[in-house]
C-alpha positions in Angstrom: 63.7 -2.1 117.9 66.7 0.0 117.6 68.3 1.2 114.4 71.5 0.7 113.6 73.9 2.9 113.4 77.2 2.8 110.6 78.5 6.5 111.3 78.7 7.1 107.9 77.2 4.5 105.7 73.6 4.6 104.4 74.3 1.3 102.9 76.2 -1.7 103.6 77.9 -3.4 100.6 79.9 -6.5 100.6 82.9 -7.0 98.7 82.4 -9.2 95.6 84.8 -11.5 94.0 86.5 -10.1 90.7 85.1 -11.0 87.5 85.9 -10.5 84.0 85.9 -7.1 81.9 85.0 -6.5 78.4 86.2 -2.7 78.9 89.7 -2.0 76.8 92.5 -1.2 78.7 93.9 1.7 76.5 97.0 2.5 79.3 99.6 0.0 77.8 98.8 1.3 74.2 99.5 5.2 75.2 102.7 3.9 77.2 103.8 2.2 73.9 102.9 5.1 71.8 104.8 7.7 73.8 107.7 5.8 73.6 107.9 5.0 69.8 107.3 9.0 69.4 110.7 9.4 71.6 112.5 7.1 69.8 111.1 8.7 66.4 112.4 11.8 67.8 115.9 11.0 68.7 116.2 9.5 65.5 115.1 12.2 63.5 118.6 14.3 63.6 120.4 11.2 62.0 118.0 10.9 58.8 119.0 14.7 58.3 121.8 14.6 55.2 124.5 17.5 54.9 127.6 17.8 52.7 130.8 19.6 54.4 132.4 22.3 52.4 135.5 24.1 52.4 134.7 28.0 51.1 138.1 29.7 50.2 138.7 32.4 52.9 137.8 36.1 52.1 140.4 38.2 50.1 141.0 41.7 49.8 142.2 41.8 46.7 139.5 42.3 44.0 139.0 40.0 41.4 140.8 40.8 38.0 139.1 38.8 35.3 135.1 39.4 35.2 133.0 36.5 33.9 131.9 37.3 30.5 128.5 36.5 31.3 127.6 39.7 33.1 126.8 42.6 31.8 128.4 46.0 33.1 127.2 49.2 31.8 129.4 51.9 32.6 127.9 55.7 32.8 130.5 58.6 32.3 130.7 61.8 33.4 130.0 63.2 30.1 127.1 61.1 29.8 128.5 58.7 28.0 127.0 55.1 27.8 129.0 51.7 26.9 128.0 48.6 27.7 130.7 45.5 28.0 132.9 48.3 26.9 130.9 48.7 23.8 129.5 52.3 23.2 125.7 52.7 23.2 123.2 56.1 22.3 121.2 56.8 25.1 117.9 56.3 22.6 119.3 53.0 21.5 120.0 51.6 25.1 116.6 49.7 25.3 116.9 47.6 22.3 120.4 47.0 22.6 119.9 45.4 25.7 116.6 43.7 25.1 118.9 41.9 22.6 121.4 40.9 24.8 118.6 39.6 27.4 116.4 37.9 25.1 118.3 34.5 25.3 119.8 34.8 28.9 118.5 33.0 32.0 120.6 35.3 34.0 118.8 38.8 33.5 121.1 40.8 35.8 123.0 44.0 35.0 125.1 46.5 37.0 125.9 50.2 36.5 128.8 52.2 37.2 128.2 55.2 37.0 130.4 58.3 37.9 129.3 60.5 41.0 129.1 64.1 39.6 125.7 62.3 36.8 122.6 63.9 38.2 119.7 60.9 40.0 117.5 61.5 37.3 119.8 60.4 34.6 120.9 57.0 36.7 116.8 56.4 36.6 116.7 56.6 32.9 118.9 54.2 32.7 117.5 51.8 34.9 114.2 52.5 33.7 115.5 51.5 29.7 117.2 48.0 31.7 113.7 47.3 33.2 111.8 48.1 29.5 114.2 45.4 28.1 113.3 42.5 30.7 115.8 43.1 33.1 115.2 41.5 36.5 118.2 42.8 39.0 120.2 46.0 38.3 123.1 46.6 40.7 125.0 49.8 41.0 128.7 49.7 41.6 129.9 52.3 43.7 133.4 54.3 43.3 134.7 52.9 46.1 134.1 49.2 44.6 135.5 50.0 41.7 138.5 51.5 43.2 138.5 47.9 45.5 138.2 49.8 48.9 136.6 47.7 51.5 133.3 49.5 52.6 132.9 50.9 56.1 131.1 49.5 58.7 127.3 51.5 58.5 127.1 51.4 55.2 128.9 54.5 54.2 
């Protein structure tokens, strides 16, 4: 007897007819989910709340009245301290100010001092803010005081 030969096929199956799965089809489910997260998505930007403001436009003027609720120490030439234009000693600075600080939220102060003082005497100054629990110190230039816009770079 001859064998047969399939050109291909080591065995010969015959089609069945389709039956039943138990197996989950899990395609519909991802299509579903993909498309709730697109929708969740484009609706995310709505959700977003925002309040539109009007800011009044920059002046160059400065401002003439200063809030009474910061503190300015000026620094003279002559060394020279006053503080809210109030004179203070130099050995006295600390506790002065540790009094005015004690009860503020607001611990910020700023120093004017005049350009011919030496660095070392702008530090001791700072240094007696920082003793007395102040948090920001800001030093006003010559040129803000004098209400000249400051040049591009800084200087």
């Amino acid at each position: 007897m001859a064998a047969h030969k399939h050109h291909g096929a080591e065995k010969v199956v015959k089609g069945e007819t389709p039956h039943a799965s138990s197996d989950m089809n899990v395609t519909p489910l991802i299509d579903v989910l993909l498309v709730l997260l697109i929708i969740f998505m484009a609706a995310l930007p709505l959700t977003q709340k925002g309040l539109d403001i009007n800011l009044p436009l920059e002046t160059k003027a400065p401002a003439q009245n200063e809030p009474s609720d910061q503190i300015m120490l000026e620094f003279t030439a002559d060394r020279q301290i006053a503080v809210n234009k109030q004179p203070v000693a130099m050995d006295t600075l600390q506790d002065y100010l540790r009094n005015i600080f004690e009860t503020r939220k607001a611990k910020t102060m700023f120093i004017a001092g005049a350009g011919t003082l030496r660095y070392g005497d702008i530090i001791q100054v700072i240094d007696a803010a920082k003793g007395a629990g102040v948090e920001k110190v800001g030093i006003v230039t010559e040129r803000m005081r004098s209400g000249g816009a400051p040049r591009p770079g800084g200087n």
